[in-house]
PyMOL commands that place a pseudoatom at each C-alpha (Angstrom):
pseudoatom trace, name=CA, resn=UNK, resi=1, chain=A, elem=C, hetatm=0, pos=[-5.288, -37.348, -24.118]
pseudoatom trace, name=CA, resn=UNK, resi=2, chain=A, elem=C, hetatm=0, pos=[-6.779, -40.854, -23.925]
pseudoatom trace, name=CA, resn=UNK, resi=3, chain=A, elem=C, hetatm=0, pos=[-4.344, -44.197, -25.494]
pseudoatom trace, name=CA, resn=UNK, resi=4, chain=A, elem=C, hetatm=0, pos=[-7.173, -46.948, -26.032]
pseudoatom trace, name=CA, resn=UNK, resi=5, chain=A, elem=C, hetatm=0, pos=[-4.995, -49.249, -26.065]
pseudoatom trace, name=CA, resn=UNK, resi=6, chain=A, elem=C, hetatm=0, pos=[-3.831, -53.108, -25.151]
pseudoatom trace, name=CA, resn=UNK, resi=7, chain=A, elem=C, hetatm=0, pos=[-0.489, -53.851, -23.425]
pseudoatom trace, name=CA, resn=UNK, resi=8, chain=A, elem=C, hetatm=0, pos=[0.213, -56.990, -25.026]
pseudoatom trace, name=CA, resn=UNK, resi=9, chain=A, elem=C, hetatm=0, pos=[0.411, -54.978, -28.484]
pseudoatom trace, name=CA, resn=UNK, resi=10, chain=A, elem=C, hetatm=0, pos=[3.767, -53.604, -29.929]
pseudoatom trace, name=CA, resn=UNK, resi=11, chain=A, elem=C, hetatm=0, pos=[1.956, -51.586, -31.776]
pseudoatom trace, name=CA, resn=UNK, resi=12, chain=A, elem=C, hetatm=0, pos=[0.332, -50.002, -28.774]
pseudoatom trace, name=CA, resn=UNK, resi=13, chain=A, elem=C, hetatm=0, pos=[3.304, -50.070, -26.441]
pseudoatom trace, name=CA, resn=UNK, resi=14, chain=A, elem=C, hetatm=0, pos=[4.839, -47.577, -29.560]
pseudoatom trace, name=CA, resn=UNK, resi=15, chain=A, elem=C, hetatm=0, pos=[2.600, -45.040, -28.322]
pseudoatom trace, name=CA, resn=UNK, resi=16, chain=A, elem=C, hetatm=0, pos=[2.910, -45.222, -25.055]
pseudoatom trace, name=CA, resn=UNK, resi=17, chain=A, elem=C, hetatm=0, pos=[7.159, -45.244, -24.584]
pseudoatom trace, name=CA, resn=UNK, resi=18, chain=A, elem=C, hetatm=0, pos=[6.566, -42.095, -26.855]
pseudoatom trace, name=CA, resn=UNK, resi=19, chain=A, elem=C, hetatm=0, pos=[4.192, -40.302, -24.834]
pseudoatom trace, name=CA, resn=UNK, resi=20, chain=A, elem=C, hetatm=0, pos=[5.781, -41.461, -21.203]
pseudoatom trace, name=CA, resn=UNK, resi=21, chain=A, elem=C, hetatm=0, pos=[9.602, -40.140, -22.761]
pseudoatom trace, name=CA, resn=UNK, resi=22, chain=A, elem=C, hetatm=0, pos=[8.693, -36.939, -23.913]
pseudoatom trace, name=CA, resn=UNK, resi=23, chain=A, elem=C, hetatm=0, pos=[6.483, -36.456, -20.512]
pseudoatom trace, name=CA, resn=UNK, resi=24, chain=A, elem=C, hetatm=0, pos=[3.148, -36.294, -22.379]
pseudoatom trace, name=CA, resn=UNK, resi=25, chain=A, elem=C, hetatm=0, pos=[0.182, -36.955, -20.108]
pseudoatom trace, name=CA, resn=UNK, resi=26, chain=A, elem=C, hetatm=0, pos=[-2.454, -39.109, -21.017]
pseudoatom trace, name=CA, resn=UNK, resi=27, chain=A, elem=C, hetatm=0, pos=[-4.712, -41.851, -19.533]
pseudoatom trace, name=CA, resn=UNK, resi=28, chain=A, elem=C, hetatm=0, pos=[-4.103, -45.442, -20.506]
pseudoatom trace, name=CA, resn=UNK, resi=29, chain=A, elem=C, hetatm=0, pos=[-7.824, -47.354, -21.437]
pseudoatom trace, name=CA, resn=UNK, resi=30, chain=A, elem=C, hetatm=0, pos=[-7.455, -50.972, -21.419]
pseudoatom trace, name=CA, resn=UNK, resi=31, chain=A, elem=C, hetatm=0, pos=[-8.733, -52.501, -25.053]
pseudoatom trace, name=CA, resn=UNK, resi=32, chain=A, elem=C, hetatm=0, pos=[-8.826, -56.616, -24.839]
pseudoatom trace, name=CA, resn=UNK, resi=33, chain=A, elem=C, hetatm=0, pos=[-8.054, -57.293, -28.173]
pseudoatom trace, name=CA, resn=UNK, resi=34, chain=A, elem=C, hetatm=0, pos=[-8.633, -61.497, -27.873]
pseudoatom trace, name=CA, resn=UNK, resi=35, chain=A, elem=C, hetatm=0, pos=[-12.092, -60.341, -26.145]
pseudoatom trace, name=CA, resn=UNK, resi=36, chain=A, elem=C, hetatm=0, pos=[-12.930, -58.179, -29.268]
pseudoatom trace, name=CA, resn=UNK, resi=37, chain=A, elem=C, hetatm=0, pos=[-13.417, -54.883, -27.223]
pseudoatom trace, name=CA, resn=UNK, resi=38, chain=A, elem=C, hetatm=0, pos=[-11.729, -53.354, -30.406]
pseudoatom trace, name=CA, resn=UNK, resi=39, chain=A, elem=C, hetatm=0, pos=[-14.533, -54.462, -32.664]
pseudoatom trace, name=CA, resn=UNK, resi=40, chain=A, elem=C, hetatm=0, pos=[-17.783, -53.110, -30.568]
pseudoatom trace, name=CA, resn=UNK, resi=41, chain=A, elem=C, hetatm=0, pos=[-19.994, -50.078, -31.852]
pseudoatom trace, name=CA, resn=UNK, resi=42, chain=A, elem=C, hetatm=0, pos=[-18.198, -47.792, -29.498]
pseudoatom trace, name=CA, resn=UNK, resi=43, chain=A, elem=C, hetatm=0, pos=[-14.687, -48.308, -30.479]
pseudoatom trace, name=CA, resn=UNK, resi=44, chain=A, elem=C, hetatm=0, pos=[-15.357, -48.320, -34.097]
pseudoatom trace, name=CA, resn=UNK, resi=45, chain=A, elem=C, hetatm=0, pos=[-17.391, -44.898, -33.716]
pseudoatom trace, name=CA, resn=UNK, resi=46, chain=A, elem=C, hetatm=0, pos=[-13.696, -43.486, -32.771]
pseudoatom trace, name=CA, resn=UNK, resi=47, chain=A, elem=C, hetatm=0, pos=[-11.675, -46.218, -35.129]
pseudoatom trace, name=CA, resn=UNK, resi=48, chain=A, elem=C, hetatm=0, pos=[-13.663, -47.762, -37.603]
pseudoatom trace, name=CA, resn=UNK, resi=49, chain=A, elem=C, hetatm=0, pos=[-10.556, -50.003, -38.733]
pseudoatom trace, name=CA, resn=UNK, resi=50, chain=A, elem=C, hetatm=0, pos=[-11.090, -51.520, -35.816]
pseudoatom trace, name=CA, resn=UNK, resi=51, chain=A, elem=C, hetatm=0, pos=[-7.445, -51.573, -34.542]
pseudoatom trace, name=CA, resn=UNK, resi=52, chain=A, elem=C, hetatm=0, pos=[-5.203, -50.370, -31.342]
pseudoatom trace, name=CA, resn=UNK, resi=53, chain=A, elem=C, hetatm=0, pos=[-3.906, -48.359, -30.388]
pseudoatom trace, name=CA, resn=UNK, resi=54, chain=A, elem=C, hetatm=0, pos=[-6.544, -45.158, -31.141]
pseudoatom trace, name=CA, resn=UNK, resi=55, chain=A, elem=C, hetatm=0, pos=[-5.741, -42.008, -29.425]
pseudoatom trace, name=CA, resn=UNK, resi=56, chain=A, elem=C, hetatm=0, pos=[-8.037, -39.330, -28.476]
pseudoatom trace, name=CA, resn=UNK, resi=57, chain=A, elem=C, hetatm=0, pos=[-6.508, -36.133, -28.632]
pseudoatom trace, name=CA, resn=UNK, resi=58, chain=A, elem=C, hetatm=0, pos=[-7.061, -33.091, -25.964]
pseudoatom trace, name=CA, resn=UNK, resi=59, chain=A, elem=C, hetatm=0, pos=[-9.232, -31.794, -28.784]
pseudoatom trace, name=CA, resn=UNK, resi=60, chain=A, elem=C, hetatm=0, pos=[-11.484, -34.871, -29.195]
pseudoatom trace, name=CA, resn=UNK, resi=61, chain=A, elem=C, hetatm=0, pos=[-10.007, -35.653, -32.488]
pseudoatom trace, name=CA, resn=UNK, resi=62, chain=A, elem=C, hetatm=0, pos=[-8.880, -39.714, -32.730]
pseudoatom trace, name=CA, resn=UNK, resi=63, chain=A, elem=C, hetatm=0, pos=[-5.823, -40.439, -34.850]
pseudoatom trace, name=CA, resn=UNK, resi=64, chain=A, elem=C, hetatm=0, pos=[-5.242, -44.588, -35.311]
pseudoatom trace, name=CA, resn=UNK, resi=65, chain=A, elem=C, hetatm=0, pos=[-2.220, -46.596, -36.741]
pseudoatom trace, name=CA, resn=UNK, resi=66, chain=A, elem=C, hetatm=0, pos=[0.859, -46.523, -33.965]
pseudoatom trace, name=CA, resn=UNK, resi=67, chain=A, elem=C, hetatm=0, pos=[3.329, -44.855, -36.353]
pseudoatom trace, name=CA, resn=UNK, resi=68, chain=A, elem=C, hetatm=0, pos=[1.264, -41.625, -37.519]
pseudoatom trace, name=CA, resn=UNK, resi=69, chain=A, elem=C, hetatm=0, pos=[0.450, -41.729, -33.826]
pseudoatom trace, name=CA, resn=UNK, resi=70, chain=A, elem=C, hetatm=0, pos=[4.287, -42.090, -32.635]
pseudoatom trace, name=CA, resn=UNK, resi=71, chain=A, elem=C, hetatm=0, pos=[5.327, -39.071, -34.896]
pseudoatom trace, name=CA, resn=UNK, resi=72, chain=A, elem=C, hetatm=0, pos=[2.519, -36.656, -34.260]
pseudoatom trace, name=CA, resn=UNK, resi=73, chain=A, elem=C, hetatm=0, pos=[2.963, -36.940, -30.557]
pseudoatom trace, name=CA, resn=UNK, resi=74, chain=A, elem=C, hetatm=0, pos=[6.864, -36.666, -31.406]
pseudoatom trace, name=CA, resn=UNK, resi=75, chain=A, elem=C, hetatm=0, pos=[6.557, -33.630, -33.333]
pseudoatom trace, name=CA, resn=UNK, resi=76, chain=A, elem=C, hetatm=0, pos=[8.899, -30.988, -32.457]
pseudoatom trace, name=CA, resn=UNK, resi=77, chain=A, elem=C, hetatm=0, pos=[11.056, -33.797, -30.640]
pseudoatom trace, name=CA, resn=UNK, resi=78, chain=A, elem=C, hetatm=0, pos=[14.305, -35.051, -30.906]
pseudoatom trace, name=CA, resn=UNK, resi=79, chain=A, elem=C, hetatm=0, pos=[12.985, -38.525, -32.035]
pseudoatom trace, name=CA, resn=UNK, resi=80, chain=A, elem=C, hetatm=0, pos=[12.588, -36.521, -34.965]
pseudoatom trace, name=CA, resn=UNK, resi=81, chain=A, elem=C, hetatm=0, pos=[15.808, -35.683, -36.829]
pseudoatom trace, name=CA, resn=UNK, resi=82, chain=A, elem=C, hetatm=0, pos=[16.015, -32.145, -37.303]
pseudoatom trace, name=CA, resn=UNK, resi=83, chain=A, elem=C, hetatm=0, pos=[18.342, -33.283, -41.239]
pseudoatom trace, name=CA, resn=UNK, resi=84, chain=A, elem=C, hetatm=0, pos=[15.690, -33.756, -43.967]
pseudoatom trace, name=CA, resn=UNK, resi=85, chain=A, elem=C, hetatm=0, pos=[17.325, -36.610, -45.209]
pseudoatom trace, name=CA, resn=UNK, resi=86, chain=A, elem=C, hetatm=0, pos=[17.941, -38.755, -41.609]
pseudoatom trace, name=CA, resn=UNK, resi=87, chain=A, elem=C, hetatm=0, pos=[14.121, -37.675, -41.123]
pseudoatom trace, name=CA, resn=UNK, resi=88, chain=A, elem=C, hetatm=0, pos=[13.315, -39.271, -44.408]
pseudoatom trace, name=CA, resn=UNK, resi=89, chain=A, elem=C, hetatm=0, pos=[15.370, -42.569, -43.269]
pseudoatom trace, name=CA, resn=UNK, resi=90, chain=A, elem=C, hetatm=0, pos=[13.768, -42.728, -40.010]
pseudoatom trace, name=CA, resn=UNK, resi=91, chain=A, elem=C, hetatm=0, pos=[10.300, -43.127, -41.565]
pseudoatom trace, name=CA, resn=UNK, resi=92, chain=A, elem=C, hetatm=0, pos=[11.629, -45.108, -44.351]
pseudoatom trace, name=CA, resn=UNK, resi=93, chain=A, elem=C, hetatm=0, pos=[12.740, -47.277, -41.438]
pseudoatom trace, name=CA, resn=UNK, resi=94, chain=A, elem=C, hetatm=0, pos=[9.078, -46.991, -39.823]
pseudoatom trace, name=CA, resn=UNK, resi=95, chain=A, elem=C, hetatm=0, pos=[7.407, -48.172, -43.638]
pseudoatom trace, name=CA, resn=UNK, resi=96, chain=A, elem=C, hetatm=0, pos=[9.516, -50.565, -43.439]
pseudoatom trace, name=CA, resn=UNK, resi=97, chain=A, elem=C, hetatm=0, pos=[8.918, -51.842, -39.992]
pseudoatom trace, name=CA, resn=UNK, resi=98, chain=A, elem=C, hetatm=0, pos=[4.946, -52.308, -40.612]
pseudoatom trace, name=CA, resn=UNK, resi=99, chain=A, elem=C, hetatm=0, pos=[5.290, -53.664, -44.217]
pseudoatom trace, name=CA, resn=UNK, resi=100, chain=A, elem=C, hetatm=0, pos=[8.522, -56.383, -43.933]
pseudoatom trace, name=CA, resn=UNK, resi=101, chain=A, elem=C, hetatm=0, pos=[8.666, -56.566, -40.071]
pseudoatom trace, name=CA, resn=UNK, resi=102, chain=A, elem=C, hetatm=0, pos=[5.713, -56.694, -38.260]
pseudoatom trace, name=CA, resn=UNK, resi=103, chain=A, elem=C, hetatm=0, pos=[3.610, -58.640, -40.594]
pseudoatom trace, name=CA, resn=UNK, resi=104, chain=A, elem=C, hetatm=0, pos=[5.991, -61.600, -39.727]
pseudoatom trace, name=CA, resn=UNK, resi=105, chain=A, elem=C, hetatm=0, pos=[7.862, -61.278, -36.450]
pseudoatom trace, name=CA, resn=UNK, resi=106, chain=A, elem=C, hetatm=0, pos=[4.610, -59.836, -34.504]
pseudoatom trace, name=CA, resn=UNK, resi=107, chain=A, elem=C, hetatm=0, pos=[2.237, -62.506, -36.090]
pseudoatom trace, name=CA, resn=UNK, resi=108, chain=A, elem=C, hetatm=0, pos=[4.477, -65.141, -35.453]
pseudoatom trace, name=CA, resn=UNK, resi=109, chain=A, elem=C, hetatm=0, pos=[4.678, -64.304, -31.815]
pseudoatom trace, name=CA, resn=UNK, resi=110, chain=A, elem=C, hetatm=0, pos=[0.946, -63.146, -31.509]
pseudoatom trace, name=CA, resn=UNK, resi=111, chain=A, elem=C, hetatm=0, pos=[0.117, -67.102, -32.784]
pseudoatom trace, name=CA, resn=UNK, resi=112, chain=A, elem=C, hetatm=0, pos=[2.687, -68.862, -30.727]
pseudoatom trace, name=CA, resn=UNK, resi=113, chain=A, elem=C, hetatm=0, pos=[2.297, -66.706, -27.515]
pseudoatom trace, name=CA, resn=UNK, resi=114, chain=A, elem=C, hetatm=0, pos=[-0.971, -65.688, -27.627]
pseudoatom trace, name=CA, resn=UNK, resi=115, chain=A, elem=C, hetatm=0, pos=[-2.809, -68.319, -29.783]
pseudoatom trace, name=CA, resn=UNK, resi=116, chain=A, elem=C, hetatm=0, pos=[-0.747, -71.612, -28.477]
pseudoatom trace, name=CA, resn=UNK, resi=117, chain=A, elem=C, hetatm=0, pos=[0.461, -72.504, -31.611]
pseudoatom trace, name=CA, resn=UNK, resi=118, chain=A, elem=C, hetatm=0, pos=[2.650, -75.059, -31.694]
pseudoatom trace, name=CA, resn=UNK, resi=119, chain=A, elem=C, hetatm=0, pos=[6.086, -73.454, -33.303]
pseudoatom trace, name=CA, resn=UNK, resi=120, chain=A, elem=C, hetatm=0, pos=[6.347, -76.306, -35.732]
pseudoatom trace, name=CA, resn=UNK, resi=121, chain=A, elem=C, hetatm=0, pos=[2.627, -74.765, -37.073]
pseudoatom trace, name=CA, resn=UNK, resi=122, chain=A, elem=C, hetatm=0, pos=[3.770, -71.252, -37.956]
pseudoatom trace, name=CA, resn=UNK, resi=123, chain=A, elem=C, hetatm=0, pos=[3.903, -70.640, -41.266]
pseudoatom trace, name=CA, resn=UNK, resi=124, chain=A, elem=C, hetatm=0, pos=[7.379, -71.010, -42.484]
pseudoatom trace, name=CA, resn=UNK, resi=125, chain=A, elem=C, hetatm=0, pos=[7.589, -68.077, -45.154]
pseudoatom trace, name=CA, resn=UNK, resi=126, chain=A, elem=C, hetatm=0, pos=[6.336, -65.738, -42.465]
pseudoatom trace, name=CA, resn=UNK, resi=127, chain=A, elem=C, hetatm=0, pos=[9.164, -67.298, -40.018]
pseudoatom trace, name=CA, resn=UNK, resi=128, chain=A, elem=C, hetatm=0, pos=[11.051, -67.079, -42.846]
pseudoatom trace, name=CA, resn=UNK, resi=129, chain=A, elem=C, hetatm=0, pos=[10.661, -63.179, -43.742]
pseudoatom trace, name=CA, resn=UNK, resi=130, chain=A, elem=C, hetatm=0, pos=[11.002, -62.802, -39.791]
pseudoatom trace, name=CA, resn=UNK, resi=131, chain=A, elem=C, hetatm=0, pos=[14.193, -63.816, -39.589]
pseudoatom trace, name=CA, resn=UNK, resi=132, chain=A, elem=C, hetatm=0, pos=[15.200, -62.026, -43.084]
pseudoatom trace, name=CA, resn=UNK, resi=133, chain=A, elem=C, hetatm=0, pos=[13.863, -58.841, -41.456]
pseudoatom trace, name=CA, resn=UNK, resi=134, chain=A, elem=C, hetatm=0, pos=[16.527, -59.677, -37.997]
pseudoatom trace, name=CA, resn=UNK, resi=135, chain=A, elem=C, hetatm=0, pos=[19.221, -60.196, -40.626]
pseudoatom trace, name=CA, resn=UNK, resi=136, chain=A, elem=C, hetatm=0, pos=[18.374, -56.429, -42.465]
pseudoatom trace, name=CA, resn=UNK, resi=137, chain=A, elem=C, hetatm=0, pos=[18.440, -55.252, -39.220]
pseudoatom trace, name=CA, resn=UNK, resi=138, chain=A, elem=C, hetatm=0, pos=[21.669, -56.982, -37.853]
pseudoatom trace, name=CA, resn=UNK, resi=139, chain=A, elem=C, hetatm=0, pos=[23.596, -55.872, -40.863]
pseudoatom trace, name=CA, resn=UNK, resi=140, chain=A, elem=C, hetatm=0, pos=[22.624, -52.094, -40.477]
pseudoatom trace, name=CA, resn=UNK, resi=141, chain=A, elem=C, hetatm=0, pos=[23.497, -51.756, -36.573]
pseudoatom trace, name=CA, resn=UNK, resi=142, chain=A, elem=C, hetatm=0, pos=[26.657, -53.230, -37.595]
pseudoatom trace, name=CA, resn=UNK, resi=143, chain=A, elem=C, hetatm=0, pos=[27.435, -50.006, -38.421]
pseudoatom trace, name=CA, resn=UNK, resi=144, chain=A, elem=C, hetatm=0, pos=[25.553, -47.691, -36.656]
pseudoatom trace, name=CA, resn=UNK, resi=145, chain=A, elem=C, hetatm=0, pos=[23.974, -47.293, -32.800]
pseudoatom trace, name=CA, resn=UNK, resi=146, chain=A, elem=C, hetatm=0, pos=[20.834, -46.314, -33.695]
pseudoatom trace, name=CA, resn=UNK, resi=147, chain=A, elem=C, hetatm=0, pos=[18.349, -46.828, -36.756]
pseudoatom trace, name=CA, resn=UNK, resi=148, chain=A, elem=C, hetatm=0, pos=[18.769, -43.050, -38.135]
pseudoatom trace, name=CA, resn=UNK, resi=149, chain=A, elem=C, hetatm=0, pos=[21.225, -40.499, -36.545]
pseudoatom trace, name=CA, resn=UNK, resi=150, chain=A, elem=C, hetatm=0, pos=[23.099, -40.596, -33.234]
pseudoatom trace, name=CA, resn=UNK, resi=151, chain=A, elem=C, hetatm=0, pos=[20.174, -41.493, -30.745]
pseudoatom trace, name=CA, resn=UNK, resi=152, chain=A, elem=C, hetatm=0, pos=[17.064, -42.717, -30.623]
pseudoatom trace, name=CA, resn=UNK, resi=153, chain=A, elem=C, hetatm=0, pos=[14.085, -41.828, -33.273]
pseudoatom trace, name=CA, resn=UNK, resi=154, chain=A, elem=C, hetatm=0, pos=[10.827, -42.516, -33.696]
pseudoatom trace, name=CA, resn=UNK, resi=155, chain=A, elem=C, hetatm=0, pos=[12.290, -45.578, -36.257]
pseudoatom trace, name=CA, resn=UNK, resi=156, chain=A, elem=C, hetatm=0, pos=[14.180, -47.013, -33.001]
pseudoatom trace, name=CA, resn=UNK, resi=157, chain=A, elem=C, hetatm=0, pos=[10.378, -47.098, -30.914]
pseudoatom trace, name=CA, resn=UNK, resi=158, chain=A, elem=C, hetatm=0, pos=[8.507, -48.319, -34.096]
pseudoatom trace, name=CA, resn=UNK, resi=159, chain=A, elem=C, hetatm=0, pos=[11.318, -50.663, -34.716]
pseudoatom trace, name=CA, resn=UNK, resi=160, chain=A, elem=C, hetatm=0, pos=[11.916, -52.312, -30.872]
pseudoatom trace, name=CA, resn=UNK, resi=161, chain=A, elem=C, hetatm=0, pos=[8.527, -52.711, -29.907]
pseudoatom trace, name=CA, resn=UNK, resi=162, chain=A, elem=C, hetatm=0, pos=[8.393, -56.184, -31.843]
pseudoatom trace, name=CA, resn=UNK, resi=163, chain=A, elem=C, hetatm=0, pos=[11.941, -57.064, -32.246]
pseudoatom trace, name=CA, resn=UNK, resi=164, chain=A, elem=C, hetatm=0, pos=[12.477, -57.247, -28.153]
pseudoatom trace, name=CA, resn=UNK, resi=165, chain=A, elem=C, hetatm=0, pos=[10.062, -59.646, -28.141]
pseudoatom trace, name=CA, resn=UNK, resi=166, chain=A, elem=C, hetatm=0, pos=[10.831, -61.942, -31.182]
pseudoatom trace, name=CA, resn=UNK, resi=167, chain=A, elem=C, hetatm=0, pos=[11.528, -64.962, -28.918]
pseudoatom trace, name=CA, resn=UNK, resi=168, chain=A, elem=C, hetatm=0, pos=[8.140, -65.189, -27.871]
pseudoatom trace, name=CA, resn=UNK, resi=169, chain=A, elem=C, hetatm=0, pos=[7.579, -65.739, -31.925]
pseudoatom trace, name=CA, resn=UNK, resi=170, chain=A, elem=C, hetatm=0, pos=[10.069, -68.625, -31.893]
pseudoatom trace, name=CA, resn=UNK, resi=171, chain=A, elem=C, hetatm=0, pos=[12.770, -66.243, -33.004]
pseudoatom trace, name=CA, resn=UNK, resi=172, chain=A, elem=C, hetatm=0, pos=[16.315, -66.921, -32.233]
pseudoatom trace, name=CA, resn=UNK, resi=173, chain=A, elem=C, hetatm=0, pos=[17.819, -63.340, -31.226]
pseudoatom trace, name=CA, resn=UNK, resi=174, chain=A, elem=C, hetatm=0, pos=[21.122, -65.071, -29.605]
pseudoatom trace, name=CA, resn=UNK, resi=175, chain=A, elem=C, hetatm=0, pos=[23.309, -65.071, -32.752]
pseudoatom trace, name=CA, resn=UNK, resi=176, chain=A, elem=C, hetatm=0, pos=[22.103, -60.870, -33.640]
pseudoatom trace, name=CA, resn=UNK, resi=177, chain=A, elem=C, hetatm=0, pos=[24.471, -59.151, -31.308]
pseudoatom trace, name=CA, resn=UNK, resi=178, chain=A, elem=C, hetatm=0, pos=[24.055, -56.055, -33.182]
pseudoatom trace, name=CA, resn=UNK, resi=179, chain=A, elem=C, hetatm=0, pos=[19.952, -56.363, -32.754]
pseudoatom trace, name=CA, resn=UNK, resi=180, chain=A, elem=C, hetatm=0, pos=[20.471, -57.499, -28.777]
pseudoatom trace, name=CA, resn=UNK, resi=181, chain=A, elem=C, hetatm=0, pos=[23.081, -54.252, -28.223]
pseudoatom trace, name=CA, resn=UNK, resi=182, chain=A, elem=C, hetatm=0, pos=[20.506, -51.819, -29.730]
pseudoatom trace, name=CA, resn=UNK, resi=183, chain=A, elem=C, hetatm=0, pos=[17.620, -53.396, -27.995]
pseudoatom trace, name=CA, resn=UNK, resi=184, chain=A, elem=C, hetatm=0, pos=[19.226, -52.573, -24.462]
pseudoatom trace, name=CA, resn=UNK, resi=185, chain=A, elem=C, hetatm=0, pos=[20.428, -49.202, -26.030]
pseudoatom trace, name=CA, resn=UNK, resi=186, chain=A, elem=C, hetatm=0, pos=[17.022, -48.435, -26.990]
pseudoatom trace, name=CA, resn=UNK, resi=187, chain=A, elem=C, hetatm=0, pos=[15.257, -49.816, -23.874]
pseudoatom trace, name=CA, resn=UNK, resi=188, chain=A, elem=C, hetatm=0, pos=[17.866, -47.672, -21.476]
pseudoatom trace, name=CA, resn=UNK, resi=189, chain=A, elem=C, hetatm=0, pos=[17.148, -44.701, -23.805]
pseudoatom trace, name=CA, resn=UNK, resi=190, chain=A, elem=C, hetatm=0, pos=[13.272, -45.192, -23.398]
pseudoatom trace, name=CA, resn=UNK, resi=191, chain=A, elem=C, hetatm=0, pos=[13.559, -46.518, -19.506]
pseudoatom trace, name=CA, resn=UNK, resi=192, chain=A, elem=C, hetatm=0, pos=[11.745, -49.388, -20.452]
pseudoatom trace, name=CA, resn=UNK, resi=193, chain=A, elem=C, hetatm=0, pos=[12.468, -52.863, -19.179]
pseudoatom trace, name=CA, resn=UNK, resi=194, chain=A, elem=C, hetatm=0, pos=[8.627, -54.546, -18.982]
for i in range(1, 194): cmd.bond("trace and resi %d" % i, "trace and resi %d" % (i + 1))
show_as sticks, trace
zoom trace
């Protein structure tokens, strides 16, 4: 298996905590997204969104988009909850991490961090939903260790990638000790500390 992938990206970092915790082999090609290496002819023969991470299976099939990636190499797993219905909240969690999480807390950091914008530049109802997405998630792991079931899913991977990194979107994570606990729960879980 091949991970085309950039190690800046959340999105890309999904895949590869999946594949290094269940043991998968695969090798890691470097995509530089700010270069545009994702746009060229040969990337979008295998992707033609144009996006990282794109896998190329041991078959030579590609598969795109870091959640249906995260959950087909976790097939079979025990990131997958074996319950129908904690399976269905795990990717309701994973829906809801690319639709009302990602959109703001990864753009906000990909613009500050990446892009040098000046925090006071962001746009506000992005920063705004950002933070309204940390608050969802504070209020949840108030209750529970993990996103769906007892350990870690593939909602906890899709889920962390972003939120660990919030700060470097101008996010505040000191006041969400629920979010900060399950971070380091998650991380430990994963072995992942970069």
């Amino acid at each position: 298996m091949k991970i085309y992938g950039d190690k800046i990206s959340g999105n890309c970092l999904k895949v590869k905590w999946t594949a290094d915790h269940l043991g998968l082999t695969y090798d890691w090609i470097d995509i530089d997204i700010l270069a545009g290496e994702s746009r060229t002819p040969e990337f979008l023969a295998m992707n033609p969104f144009g996006q990282v991470p794109t896998v190329e299976l041991d078959d030579g099939r590609y598969l795109a988009q870091s959640n249906a990636v995260v959950l087909h190499l976790a097939e079979g797993s025990t990131l997958i909850p074996g319950d129908a219905y904690e399976r269905a909240r795990m990717l309701e969690f994973m829906f809801w991490e690319q639709y009302s999480h990602e959109p703001y807390v990864a753009v906000c950091r990909f613009q500050h961090h990446y892009l040098k914008m000046p925090l006071a530049e962001l746009d506000k109802e992005k920063v705004e939903r950002g933070y309204r997405a940390l608050d969802t998630m504070e209020g949840w792991l108030s209750d529970n260790a993990f996103l769906t079931g007892s350990s870690t899913s593939c909602a906890d991977i899709s889920l962390v990638a972003y939120t660990r990194w919030a700060h470097e979107g101008g996010f505040e994570l000191g006041p969400y000790e629920n979010v900060c606990g399950w971070i380091e729960r998650v991380e430990a879980a994963l072995g992942i500390a970069d």
